[in-house]
DRENVO-887790 format. One line per field, with one value per residue: chain; z, y, x of N, C-alpha, C in turn; residue number from 1. Coordinates in steps of 0.05 Angstrom, whole numbers. Example, Ala and Ser with C-alpha at 12.3 -4.5 7.8 and 13.67 -1.06 7.14 Angstrom:
unit	(A|A)
n_zz	(156|142)
n_yy	(-114|-45)
n_xx	(264|257)
ca_zz	(156|143)
ca_yy	(-90|-21)
ca_xx	(246|273)
c_zz	(156|157)
c_yy	(-66|1)
c_xx	(264|258)
pos	(1|2)
// end
This chain:
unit	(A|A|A|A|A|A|A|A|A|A|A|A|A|A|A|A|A|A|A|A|A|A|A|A|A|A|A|A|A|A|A|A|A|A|A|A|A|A|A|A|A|A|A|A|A|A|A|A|A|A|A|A|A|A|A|A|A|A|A|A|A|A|A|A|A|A|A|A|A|A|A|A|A|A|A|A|A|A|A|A|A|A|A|A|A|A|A|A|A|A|A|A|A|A|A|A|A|A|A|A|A|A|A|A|A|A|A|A|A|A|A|A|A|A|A|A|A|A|A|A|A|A|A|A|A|A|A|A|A|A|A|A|A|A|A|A|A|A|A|A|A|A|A|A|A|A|A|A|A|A|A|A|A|A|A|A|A|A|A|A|A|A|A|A|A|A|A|A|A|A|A|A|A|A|A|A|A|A|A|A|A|A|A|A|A|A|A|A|A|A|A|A|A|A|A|A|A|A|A|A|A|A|A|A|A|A|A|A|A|A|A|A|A|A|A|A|A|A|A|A|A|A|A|A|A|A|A|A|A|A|A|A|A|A|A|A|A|A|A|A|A|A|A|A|A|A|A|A|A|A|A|A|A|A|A|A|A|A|A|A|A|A|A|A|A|A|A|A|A|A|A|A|A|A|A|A|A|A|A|A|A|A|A|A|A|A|A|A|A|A|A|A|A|A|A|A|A|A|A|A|A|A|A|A|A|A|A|A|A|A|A|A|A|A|A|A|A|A|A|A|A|A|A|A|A|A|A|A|A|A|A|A|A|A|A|A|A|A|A|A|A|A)
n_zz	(0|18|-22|-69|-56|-60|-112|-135|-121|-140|-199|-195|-188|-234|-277|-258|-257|-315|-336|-308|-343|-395|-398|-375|-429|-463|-448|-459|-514|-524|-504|-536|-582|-574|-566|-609|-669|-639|-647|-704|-714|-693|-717|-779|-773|-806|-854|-876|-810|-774|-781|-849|-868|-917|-957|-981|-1018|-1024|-1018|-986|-1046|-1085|-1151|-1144|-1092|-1094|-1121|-1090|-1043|-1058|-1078|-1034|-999|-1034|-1033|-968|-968|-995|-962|-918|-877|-849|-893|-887|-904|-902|-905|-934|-959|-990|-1026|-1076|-1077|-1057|-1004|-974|-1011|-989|-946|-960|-972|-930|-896|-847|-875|-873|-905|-885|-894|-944|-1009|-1042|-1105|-1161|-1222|-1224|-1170|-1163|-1216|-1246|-1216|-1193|-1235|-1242|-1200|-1132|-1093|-1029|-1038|-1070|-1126|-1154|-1130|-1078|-1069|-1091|-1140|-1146|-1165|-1229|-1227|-1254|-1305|-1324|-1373|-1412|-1437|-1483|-1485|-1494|-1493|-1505|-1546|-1582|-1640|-1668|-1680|-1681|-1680|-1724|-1750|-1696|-1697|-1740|-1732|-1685|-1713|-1747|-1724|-1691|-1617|-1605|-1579|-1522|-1462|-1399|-1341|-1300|-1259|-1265|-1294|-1286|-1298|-1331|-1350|-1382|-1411|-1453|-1471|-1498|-1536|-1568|-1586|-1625|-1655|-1675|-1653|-1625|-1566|-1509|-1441|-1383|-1310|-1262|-1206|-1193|-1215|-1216|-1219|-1268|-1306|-1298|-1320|-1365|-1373|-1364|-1405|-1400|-1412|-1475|-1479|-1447|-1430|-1393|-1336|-1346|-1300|-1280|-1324|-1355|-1332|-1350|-1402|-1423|-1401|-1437|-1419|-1432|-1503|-1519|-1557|-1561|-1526|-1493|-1491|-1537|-1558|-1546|-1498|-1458|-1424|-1450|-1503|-1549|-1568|-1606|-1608|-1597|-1629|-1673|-1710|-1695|-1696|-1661|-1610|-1549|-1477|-1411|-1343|-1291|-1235|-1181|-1134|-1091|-1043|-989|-1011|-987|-975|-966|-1011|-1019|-998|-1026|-1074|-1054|-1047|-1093|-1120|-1099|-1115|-1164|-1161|-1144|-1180|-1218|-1201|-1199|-1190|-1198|-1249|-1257|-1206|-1223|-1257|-1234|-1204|-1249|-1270|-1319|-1319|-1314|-1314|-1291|-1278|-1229|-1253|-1308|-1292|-1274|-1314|-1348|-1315|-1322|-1368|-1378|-1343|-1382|-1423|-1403|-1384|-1433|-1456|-1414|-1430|-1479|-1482|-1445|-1390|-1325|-1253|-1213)
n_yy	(-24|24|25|29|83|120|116|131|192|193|198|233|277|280|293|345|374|360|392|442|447|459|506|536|529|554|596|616|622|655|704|708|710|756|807|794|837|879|874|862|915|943|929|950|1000|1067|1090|1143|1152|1185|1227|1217|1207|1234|1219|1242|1242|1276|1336|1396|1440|1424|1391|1337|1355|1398|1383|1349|1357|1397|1358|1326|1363|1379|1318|1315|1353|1321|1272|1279|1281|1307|1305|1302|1328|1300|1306|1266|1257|1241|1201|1207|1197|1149|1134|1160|1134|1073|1086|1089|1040|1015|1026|1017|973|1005|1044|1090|1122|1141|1145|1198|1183|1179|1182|1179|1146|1110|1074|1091|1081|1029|999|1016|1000|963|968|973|960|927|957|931|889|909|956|986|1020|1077|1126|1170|1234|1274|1295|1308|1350|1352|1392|1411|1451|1505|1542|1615|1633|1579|1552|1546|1544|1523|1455|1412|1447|1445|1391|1386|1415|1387|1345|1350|1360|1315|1293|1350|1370|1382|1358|1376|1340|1318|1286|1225|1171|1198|1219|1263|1246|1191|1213|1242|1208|1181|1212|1229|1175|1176|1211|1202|1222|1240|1255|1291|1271|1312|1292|1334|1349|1358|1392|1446|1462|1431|1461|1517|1513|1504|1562|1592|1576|1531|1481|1446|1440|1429|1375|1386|1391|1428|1461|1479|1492|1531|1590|1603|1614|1628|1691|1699|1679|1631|1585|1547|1498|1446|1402|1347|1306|1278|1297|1353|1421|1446|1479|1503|1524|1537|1512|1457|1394|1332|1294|1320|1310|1267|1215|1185|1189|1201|1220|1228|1254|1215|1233|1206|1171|1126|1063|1023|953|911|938|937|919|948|1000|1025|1024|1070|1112|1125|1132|1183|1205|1218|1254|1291|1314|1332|1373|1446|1486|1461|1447|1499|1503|1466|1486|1522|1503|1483|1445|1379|1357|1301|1253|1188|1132|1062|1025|1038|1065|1026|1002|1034|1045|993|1001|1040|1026|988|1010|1058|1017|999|1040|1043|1000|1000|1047|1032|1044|1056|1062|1076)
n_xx	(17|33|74|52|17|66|89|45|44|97|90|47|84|122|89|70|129|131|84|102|147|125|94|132|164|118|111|156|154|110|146|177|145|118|169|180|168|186|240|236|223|267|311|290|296|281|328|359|378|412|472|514|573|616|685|727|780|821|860|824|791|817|790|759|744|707|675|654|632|588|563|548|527|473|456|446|405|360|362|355|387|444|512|570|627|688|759|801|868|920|972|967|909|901|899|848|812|822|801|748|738|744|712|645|593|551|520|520|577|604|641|677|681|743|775|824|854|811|811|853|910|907|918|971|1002|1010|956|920|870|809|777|742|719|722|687|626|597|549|532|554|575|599|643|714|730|792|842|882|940|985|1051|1051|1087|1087|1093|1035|974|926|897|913|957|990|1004|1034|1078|1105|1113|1146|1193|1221|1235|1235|1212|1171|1124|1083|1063|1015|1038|1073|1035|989|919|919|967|965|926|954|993|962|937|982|1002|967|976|1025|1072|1133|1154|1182|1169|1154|1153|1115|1103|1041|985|990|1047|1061|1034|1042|1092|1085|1068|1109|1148|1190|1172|1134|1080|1020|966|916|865|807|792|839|859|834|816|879|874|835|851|898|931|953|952|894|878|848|797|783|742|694|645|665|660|627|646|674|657|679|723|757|737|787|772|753|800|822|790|740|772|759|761|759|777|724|675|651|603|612|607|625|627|601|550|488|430|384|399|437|399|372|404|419|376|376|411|393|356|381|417|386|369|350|390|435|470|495|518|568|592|611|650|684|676|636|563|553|521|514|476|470|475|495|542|571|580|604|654|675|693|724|771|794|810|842|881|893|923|965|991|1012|1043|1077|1088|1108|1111|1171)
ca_zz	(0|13|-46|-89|-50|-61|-140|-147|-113|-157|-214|-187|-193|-262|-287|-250|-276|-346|-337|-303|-364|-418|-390|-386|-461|-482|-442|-469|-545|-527|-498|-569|-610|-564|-572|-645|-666|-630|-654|-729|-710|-687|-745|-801|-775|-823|-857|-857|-785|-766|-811|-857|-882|-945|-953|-1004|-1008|-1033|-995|-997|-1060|-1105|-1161|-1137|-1066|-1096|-1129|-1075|-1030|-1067|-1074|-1000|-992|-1047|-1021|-942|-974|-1003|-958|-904|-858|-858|-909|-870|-913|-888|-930|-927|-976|-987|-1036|-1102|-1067|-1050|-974|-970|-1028|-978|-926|-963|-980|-915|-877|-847|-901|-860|-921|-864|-906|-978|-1019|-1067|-1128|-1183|-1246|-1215|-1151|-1168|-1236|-1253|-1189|-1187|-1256|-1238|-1166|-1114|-1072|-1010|-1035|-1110|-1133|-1161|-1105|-1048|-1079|-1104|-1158|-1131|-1196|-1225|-1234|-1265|-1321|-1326|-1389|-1408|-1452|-1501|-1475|-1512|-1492|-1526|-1566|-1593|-1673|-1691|-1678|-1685|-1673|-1751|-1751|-1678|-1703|-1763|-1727|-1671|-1722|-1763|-1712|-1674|-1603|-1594|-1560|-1486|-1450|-1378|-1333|-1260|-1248|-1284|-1290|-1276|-1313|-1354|-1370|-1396|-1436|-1465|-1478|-1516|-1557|-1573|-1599|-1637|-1675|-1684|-1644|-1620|-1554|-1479|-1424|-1360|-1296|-1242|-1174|-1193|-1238|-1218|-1225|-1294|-1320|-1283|-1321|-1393|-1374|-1361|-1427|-1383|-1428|-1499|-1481|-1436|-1427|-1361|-1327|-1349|-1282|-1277|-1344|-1366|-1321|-1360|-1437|-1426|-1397|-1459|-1409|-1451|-1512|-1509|-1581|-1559|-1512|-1498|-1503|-1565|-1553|-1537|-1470|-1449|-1415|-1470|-1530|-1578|-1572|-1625|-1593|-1611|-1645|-1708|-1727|-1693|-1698|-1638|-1594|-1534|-1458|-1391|-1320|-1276|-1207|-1171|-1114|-1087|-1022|-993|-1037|-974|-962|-972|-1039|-1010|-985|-1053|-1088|-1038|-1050|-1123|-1128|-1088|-1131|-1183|-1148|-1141|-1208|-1235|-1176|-1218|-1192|-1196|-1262|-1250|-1191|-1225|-1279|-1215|-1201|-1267|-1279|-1330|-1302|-1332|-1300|-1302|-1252|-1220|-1275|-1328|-1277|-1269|-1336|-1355|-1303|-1335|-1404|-1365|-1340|-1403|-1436|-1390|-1386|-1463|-1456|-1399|-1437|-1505|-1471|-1426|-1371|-1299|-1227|-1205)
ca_yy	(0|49|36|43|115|124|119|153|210|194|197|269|299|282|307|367|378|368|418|469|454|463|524|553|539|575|631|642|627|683|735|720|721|795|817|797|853|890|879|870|946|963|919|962|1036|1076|1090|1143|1168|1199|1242|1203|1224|1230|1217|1259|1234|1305|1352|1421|1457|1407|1386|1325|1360|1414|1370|1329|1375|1402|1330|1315|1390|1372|1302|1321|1356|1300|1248|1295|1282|1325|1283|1316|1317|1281|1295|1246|1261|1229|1181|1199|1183|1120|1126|1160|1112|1053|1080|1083|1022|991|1022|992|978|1006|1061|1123|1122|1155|1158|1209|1175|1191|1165|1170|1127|1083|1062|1084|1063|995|993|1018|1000|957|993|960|961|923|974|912|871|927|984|986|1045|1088|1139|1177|1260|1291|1288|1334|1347|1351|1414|1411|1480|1507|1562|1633|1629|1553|1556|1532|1570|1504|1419|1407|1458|1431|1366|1388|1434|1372|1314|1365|1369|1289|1296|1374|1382|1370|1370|1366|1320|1318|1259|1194|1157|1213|1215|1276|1231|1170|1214|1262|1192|1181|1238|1231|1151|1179|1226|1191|1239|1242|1277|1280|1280|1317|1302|1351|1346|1365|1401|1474|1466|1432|1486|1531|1504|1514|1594|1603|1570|1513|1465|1474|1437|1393|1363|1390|1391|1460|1472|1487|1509|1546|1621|1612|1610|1659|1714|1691|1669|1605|1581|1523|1485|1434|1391|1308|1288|1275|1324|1382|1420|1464|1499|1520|1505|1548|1493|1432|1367|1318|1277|1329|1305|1236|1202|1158|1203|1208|1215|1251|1240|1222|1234|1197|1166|1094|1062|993|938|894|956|930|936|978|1025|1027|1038|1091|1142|1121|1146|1216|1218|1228|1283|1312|1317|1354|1404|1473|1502|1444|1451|1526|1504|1450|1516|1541|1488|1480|1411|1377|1339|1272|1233|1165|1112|1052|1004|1055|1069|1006|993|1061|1039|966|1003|1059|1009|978|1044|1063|992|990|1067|1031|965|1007|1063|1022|1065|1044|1078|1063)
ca_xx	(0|64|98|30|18|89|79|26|61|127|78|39|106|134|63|78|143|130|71|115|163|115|78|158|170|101|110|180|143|103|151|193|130|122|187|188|152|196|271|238|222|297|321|284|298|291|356|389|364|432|482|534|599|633|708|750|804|842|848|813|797|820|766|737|742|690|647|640|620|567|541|542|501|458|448|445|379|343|357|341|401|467|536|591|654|721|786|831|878|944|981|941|883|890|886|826|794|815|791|719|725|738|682|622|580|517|492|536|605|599|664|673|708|756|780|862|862|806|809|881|918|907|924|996|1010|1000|954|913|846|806|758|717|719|709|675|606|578|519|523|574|560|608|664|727|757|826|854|907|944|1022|1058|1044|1101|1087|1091|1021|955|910|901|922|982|1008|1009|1056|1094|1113|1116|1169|1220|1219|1252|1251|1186|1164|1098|1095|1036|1017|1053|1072|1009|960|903|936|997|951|911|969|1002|936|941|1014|1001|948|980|1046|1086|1158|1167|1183|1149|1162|1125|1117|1079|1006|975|990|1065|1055|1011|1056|1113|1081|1064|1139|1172|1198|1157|1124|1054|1010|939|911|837|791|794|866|875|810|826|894|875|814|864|915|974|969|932|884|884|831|797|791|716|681|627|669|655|599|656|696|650|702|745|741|742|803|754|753|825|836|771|741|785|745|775|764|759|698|680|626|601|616|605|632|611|578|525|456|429|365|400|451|384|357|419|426|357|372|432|382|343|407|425|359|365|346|408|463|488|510|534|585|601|623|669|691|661|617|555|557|499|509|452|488|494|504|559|586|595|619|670|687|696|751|794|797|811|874|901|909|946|992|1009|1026|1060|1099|1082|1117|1132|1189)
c_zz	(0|-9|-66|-80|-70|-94|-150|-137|-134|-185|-221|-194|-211|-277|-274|-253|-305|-352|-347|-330|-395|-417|-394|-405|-475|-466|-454|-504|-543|-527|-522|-587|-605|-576|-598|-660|-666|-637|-677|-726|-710|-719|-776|-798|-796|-833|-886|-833|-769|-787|-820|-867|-914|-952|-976|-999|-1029|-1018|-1013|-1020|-1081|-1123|-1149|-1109|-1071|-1105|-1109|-1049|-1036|-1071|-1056|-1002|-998|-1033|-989|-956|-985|-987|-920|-872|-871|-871|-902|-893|-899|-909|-919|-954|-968|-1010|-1055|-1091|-1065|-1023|-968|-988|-1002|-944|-929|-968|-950|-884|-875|-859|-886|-879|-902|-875|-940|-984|-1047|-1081|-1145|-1186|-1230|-1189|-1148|-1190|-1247|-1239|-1187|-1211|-1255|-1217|-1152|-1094|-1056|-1014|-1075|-1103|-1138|-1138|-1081|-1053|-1100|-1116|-1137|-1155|-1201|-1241|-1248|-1293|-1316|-1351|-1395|-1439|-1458|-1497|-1480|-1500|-1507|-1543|-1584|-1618|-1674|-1669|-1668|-1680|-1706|-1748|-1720|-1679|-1724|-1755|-1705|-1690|-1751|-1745|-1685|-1649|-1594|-1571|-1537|-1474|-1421|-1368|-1303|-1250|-1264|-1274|-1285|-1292|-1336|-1363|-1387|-1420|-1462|-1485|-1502|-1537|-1581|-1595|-1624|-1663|-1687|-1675|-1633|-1599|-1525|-1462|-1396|-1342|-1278|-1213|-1163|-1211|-1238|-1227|-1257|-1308|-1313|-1305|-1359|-1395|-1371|-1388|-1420|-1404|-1445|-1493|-1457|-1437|-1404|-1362|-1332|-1324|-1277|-1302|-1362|-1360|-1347|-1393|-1439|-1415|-1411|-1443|-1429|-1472|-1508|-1542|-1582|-1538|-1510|-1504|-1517|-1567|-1556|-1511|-1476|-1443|-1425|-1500|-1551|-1584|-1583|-1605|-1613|-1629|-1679|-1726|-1719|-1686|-1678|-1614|-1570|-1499|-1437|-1363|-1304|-1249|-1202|-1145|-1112|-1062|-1024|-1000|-1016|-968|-980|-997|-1039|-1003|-1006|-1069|-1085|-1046|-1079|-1126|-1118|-1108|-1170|-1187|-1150|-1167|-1228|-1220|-1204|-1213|-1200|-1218|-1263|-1234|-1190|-1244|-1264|-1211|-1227|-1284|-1293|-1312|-1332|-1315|-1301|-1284|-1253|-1241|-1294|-1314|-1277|-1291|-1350|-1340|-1311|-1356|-1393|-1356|-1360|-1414|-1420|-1388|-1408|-1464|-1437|-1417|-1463|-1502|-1449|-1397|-1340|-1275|-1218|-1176)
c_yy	(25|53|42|76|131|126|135|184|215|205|233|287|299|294|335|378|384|388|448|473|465|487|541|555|556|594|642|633|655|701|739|728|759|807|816|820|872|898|880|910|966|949|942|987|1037|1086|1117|1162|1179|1210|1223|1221|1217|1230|1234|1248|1254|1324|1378|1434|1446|1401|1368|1338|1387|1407|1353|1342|1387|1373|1319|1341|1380|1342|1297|1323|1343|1281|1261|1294|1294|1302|1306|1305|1310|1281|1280|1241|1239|1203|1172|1191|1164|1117|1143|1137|1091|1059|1082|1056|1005|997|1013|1001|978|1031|1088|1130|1122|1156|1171|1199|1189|1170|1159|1155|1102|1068|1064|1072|1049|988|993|1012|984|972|964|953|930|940|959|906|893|945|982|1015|1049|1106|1159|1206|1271|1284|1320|1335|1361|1371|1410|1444|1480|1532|1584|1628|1608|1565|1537|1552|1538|1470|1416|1421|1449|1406|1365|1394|1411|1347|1323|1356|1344|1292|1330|1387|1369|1369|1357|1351|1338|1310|1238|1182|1169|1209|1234|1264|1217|1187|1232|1228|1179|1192|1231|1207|1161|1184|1227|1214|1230|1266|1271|1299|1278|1318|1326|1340|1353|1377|1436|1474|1455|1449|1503|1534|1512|1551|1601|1592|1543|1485|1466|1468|1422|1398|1365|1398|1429|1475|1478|1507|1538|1586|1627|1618|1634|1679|1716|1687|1634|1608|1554|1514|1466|1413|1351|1294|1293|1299|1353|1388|1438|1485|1522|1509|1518|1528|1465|1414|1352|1311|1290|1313|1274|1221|1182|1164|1212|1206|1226|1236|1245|1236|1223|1186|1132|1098|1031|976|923|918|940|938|951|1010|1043|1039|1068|1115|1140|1139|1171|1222|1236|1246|1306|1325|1334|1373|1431|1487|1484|1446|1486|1521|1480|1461|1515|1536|1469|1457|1408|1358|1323|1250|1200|1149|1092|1030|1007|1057|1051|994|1003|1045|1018|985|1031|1038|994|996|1048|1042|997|1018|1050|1018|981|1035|1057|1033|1044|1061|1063|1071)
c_xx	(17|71|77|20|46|97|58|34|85|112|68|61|121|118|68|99|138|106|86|126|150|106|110|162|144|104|141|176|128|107|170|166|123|143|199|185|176|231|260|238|256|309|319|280|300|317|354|374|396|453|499|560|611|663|721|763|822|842|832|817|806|785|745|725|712|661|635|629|600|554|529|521|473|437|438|415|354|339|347|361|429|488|551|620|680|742|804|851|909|953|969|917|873|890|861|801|803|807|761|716|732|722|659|605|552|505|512|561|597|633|663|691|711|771|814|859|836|803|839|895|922|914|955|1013|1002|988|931|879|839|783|738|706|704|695|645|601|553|513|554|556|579|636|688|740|778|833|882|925|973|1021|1052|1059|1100|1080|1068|990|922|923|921|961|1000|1022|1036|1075|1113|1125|1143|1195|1216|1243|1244|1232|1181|1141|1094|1060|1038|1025|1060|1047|986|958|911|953|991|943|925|988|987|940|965|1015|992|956|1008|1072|1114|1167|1168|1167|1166|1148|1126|1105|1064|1007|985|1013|1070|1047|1030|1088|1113|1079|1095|1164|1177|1196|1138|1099|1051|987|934|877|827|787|826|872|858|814|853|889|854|831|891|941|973|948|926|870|854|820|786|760|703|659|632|665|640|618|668|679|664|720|736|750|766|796|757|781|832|803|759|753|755|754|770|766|729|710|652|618|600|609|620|612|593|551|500|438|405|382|426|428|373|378|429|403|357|395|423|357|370|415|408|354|372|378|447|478|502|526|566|605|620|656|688|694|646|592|559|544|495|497|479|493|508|540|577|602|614|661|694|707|725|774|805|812|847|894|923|929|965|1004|1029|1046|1084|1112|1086|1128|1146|1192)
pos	(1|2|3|4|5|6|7|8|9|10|11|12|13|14|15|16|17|18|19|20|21|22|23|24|25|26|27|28|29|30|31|32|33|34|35|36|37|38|39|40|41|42|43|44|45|46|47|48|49|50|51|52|53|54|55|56|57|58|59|60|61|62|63|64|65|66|67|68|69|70|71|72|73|74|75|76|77|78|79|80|81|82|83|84|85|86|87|88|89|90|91|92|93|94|95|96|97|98|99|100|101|102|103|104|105|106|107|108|109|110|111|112|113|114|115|116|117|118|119|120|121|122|123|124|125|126|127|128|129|130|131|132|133|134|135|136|137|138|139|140|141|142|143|144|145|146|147|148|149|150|151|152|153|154|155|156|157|158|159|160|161|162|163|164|165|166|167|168|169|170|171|172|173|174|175|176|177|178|179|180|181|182|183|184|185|186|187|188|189|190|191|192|193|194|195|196|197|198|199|200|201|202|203|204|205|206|207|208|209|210|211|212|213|214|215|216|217|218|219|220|221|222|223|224|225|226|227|228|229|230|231|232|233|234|235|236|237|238|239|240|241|242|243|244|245|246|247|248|249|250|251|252|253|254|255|256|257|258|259|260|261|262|263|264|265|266|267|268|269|270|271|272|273|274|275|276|277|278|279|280|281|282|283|284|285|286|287|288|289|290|291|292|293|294|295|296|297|298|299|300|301|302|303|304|305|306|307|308|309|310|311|312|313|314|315|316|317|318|319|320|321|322|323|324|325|326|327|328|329|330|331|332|333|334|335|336|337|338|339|340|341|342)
// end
């Protein structure tokens, strides 16, 4: 009679256990199916609910550093939170490019790009970043092109007669760059193939001392950005012969495009906006699409006049491909120019 009490007791309290235990697992099904609710909520803030930044990587006052600043403004205003610029200039612009590309890819880290440290760069250098690999397109706004600009004194008045006047006298002529490998060297190297030329090239260390270098005799020509060279040719310290994309420019529309004499001739740099490539492709679409609010703002192309830029609107695939078809483009100038820093 004990040990049958004594069972049914042992019994009472495994049933009471596995109660307690079951009644514990639905109440903690309920306080997740509660609190579900609740993190999807933190999960899908809206984005962007705090300001982001934009990286330059030039410092102040430089081109992309003007355009990109007006893009962050511009964009601050659409997306309805402030894009704080960050220069991080240094080393052609490849340490601020890797430092866009190796922030967290939460949609808060904008890098403003350009055609020299992410599409040339890696073409010439080991540098710490892949543009493919780490860097996603968002759109690209602007183009700069590149002016054919000779000393006053240079014997030829025009594209046609420069060409004669250089391809006369092989060896005697000079034209200086921004650097080996800048995007002026590639595309002067361009030029030069093109037109079966014979001459040297001197670099300097940027664009002002190049330019700088043709107003003083120093050197008889070079191929420099309308923002550097544009003040000089409208106040006749130099002349400016012609400029690199097929079109012509808005900026200087007196000036023929290469294209009249070398055919297919077409060349400039961009500038645009990337982010790191893991960011979320909502939130890739979300500032792709303000990038194209931005771009039809009533006052933006005056204000890229200003800065001596073309817009050149390109969305993110347009972008991407644009991008393929540039690397392509400067390679084939490296491999046939034999172009190397040492």
């Amino acid at each position: 009679m004990d040990r049958t009490v004594a069972g049914f007791a042992h019994t009472a309290m495994r049933r009471a256990a596995k109660v307690r235990s079951m009644n514990r697992r639905r109440l903690l099904h309920i306080a997740a199916a509660a609190l579900g609710p609740v993190h999807a909520l933190a999960q899908s803030a809206p984005w962007p609910n705090r300001p982001l930044r934009m990286i330059i990587p030039w410092p102040p006052g430089q081109a992309t550093d003007l355009v990109g600043r007006l893009a962050a403004q511009k964009l601050g205003e659409v997306l309805g939170q402030t894009v704080v610029p960050e220069n991080r200039p240094g080393a052609g612009g490849t340490i601020g490019v890797d430092a866009g590309a190796r922030a967290a890819a939460d949609g808060y880290t904008l890098l403003a790009a350009s055609s020299g440290p992410v599409t040339i760069a890696p073409l010439l250098q080991r540098v710490p970043f892949d543009p493919e690999r780490d860097l996603a397109p968002v759109a690209m706004h602007s183009g700069s092109p590149y002016v054919l600009v000779v000393r006053r004194s240079f014997p030829a008045e025009d594209l046609p007669s420069f060409i004669a006047a250089v391809r006369a006298s092989p060896g005697r002529f000079t034209f200086s760059s921004s650097g080996t490998g800048a995007t002026a060297h590639l595309i002067a190297e361009y030029f030069v193939r093109r037109a079966e030329l014979e001459v040297e090239h001197i670099p300097f260390q940027g664009s002002v001392p190049a330019v700088t270098a043709v107003v003083a005799g120093q050197v008889d020509f070079s191929f420099e950005t309308m923002a550097s060279t544009l003040p000089l040719f409208r106040q006749g310290t130099l002349r400016a012969l012609g400029v690199s994309p097929a079109r012509g420019s808005t900026l200087a529309p007196e000036l023929p495009p290469f294209a009249t004499i070398m055919p297919g001739f077409d060349a400039k740099a961009w500038g645009g906006i990337m982010v790191p490539a893991a960011t979320p492709r909502p939130i890739v679409e979300r500032l792709a699409a303000a990038m194209g609010q931005v771009m039809t703002a009533p006052d933006i192309r005056e204000r890229f006049v200003q800065a001596r830029n073309e817009i050149d609107y390109k969305p993110t695939e347009e972008f991407a491909a644009y991008l393929r078809a540039q690397r392509e483009f400067f390679q084939d100038i490296i491999r046939r120019a034999t172009i190397r820093l040492d």
